[in-house]
N, C-alpha and C positions, 0 to 999 in steps of 0.2 A: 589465570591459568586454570582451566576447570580441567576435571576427573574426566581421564577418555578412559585408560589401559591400567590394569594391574597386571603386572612384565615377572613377577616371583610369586607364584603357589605354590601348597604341598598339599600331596590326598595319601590317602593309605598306602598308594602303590609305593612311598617312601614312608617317611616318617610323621607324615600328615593323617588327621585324624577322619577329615570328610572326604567319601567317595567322590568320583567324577564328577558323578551324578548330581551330586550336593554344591561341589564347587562351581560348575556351570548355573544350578538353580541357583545360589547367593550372587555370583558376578550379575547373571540377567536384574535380578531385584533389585541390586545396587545401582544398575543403571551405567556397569562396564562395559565397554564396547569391545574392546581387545585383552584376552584373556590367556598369559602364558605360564602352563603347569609345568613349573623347572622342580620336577623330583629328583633326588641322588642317585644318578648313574643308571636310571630308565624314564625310555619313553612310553611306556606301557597305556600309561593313563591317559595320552592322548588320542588312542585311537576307540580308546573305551567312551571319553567324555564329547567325543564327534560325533555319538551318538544321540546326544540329548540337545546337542547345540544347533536353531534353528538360522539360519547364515544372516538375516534382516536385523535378529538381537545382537549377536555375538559373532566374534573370530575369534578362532582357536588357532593359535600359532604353539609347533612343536617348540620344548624347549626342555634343558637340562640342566642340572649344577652339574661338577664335575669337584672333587676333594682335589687340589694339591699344593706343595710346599715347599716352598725356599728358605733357605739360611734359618729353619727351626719355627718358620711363621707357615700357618695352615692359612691359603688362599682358596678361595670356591671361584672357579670360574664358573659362569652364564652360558649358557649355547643357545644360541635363537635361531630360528626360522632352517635348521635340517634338516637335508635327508634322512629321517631317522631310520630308514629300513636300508641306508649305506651298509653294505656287510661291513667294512672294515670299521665303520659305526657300532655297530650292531656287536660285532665279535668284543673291541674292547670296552664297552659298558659290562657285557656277558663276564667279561674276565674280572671287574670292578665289582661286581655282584657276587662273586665267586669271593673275593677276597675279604668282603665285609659278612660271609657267612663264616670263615676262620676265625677271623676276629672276634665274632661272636660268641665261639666256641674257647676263647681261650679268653673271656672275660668270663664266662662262665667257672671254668676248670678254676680261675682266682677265686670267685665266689665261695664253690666247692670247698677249697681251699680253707677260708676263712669261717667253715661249718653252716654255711648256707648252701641248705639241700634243693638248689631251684636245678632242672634237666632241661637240657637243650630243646628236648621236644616239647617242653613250655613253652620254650622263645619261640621256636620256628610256630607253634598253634598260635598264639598271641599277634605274632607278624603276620601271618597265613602270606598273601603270594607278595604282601610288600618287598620291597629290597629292606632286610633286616638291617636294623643298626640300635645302635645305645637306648632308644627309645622304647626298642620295643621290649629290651632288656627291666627296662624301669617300670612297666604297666604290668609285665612279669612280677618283678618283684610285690609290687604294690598288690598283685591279683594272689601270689601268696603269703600276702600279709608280714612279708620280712619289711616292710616299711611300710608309713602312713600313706604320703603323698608321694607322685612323683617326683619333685625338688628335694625330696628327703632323699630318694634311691641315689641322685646323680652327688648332691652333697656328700655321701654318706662312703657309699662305693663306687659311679661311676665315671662323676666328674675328671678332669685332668690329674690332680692331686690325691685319687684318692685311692685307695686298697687293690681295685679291681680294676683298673684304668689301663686300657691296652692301648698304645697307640695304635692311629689308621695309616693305613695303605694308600702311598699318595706316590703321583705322577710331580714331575716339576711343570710350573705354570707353562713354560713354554709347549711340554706334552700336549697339556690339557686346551692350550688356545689348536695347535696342527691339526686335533683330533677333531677338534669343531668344524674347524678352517676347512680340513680336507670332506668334512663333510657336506660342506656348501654352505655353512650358518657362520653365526657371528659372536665372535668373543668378547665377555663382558666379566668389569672386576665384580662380583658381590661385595656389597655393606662394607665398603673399607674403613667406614668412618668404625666400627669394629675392632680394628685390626692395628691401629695405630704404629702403621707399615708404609707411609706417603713414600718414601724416599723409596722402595721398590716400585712405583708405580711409572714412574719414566722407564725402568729396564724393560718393562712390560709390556709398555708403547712399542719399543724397540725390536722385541720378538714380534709382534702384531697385533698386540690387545686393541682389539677395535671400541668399547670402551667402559665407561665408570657406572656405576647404581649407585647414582647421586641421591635419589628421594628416594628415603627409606626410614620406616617408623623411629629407630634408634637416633636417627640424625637429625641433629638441631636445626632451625632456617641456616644458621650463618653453616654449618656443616657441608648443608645441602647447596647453599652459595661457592662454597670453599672447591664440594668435587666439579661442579658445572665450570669452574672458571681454571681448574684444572687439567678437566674433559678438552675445552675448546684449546687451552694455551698446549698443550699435548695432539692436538689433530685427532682428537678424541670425540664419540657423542657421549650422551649422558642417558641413562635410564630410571626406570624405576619399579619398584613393587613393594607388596606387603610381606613378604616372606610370612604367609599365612599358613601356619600347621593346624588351627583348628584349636589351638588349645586357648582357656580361657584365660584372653591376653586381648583387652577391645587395642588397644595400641599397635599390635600388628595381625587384623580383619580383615579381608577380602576388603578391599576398596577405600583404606584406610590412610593413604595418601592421595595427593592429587598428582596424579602419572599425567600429562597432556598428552595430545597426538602427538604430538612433535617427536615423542618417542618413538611410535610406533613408525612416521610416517620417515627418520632417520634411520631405525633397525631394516627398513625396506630397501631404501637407499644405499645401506654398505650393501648390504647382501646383490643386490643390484650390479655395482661397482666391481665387487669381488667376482662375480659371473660374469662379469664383461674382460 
């Protein structure tokens, strides 16, 4: 099974630390042929990084996470191959963006709270035009010295469990695949092997999850055996990616597992299907 596609990036324009720019020049060097930047709740980054990509190296297929959550479990769905300039596309990201800059504001106001003097207007410079979220909270702190490292910020106060910990603004899965759906692309579980949530994955199928992100740094072979044979017994494909933020992590790098065509050449396939 050799390395064709890595199907999960991040660049700045979410919570990822390398520009377009950067993640196209590492895919090309890695010797990636199909290259899908799924930031949180924008597509921004991919009309910036079509810039750098010369079509003989690379394919840049649009792509998205999307946050949301059933019965108290946070699910990230995939979106591939979009209309991303779908206005009805375009408006509910826009509103998904809006909603994780509240969030922001009211992890901070706990902060405040707890006699940590960090202001909003740090975060939002820190983020500059990213889709803010927790991350960029934590480089904040880190940048005002209220913590060492960023594992200390999220440990410390941002984590689930901790002082300043706001829940997110989530969609139910079913939202988050119609929103894809209706935009012409294709719904996929993110990293379930994560989530230790299998028995939601048939209701899933059922709304229209088209399918699973079997190969992924966190998952074992037999893991990664387990969603493939779940994918197919389900009418399901399988995918994959590094869910690569750039941070110093060699276990999930640009190009860090071995994604086959098969992926890419089945994500063409629904979307195909689904247009017909």
């Amino acid at each position: 099974m050799k390395r064709y596609a890595d199907l999960h990036v991040h660049t700045n324009h979410s919570d990822g630390l390398y520009t377009p720019e950067q993640v196209v020049k590492i895919a090309i060097e890695k010797g990636i042929k199909v290259l899908a930047i799924a930031d949180h709740d924008t597509t921004t980054a991919y009309d910036e990084a079509l810039k750098y990509v010369a079509e003989e190296e690379l394919t840049l297929i649009p792509a998205v996470e999307l946050s949301t959550a059933q019965n108290g479990t946070e699910l990230h769905i995939l979106g591939y191959l979009m209309d991303h300039k779908n206005p009805a596309f375009a408006r509910k990201t826009k509103e998904f963006r809006q909603e994780r800059l509240v969030r922001g504001e009211k992890i901070v106001e706990k902060l405040n709270e707890l006699g940590i003097e960090l202001s909003m207007d740090t975060v939002r410079r820190v983020a500059g035009k990213s889709t803010l979220g927790r991350p960029h909270i934590a480089d904040a702190l880190v940048e005002q010295e209220y913590v060492r490292t960023f594992n200390e910020a999220f440990a410390r106060y941002l984590g689930y469990h901790a002082p300043a910990y706001v829940p997110k603004f989530h969609i139910t899965p079913e939202q988050g695949i119609q929103i894809i759906h209706e935009a012409g692309g294709v719904a996929v579980l993110a990293h379930p092997g994560t989530l230790a949530r299998d028995d939601l994955i048939p209701g899933l199928a059922s709304v229209g999850l088209d399918g699973i992100e079997a190969i992924y740094p966190l998952h074992s072979h037999h893991v990664v055996k387990k969603y493939m044979t779940m994918a197919a017994d389900l009418g399901l494909i399988f995918t994959g990616g590094s869910d690569c933020h750039g941070r110093p992590d060699s276990r999930m790098a640009i190009g860090s597992v071995t994604v086959p065509k098969q992926c890419y050449d089945d994500l063409l396939a629904v979307k195909e299907k689904r247009s017909s």
